[in-house]
C-alpha atoms as one frame of an Amber mdcrd trajectory, in Angstrom:
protein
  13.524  12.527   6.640  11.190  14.201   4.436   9.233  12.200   1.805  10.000
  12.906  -1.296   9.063  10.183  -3.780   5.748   9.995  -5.432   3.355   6.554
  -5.520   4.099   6.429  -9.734   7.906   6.544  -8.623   7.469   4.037  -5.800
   5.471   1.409  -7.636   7.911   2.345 -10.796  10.778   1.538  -8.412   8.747
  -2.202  -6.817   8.866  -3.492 -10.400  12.196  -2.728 -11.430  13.293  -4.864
  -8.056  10.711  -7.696  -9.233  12.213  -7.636 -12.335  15.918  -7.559 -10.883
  15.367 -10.479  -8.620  13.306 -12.577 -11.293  16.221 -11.796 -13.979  18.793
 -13.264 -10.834  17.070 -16.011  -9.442  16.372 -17.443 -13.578  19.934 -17.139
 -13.690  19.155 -15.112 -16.766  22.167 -12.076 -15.662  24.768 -14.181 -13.589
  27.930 -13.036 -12.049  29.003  -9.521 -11.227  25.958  -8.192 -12.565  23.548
 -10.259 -11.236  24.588  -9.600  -7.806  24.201  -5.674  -8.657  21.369  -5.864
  -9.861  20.460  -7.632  -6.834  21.752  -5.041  -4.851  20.168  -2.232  -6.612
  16.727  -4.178  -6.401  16.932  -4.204  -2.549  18.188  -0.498  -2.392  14.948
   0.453  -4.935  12.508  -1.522  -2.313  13.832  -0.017   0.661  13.647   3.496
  -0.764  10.524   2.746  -2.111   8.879   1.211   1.395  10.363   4.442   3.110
   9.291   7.224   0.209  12.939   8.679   0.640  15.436   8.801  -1.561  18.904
   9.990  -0.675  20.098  10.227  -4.456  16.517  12.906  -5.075  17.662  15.273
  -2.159  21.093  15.751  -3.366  20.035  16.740  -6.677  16.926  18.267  -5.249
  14.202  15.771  -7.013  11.009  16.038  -5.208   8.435  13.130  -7.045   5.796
  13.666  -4.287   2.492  15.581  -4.524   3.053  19.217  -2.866   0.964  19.596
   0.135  -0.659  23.067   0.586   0.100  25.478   2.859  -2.831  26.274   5.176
């Protein structure tokens, strides 16, 4: 897998899954979507801890910093 998420898109991405879980665990969002948000938290970490997301290559997103060619 090819990186290609940015740091402003992976810290962008840490927050919103802070936020997620903090809104869930107040019991400020309950129910149904709660437990997506949840959900979509955890997916937003683990994309973020990897710097791939599926979702960016399909639509061909690239966030990351080019690298030159040498």
């Amino acid at each position: 897998m090819k990186k290609n998420m940015g740091g402003a898109d992976r810290i962008i991405r840490v927050i919103l899954a802070i936020v997620f879980a903090l809104l869930y665990f107040t019991q400020t969002v309950t129910g149904t979507l709660g437990i997506i948000l949840l959900v979509l938290g955890a997916v937003f970490l683990a994309t973020s801890f990897i710097s791939f997301c599926p979702l960016y290559t399909l639509f061909g997103i690239k966030t990351c910093k080019i690298e030159p060619k040498k």
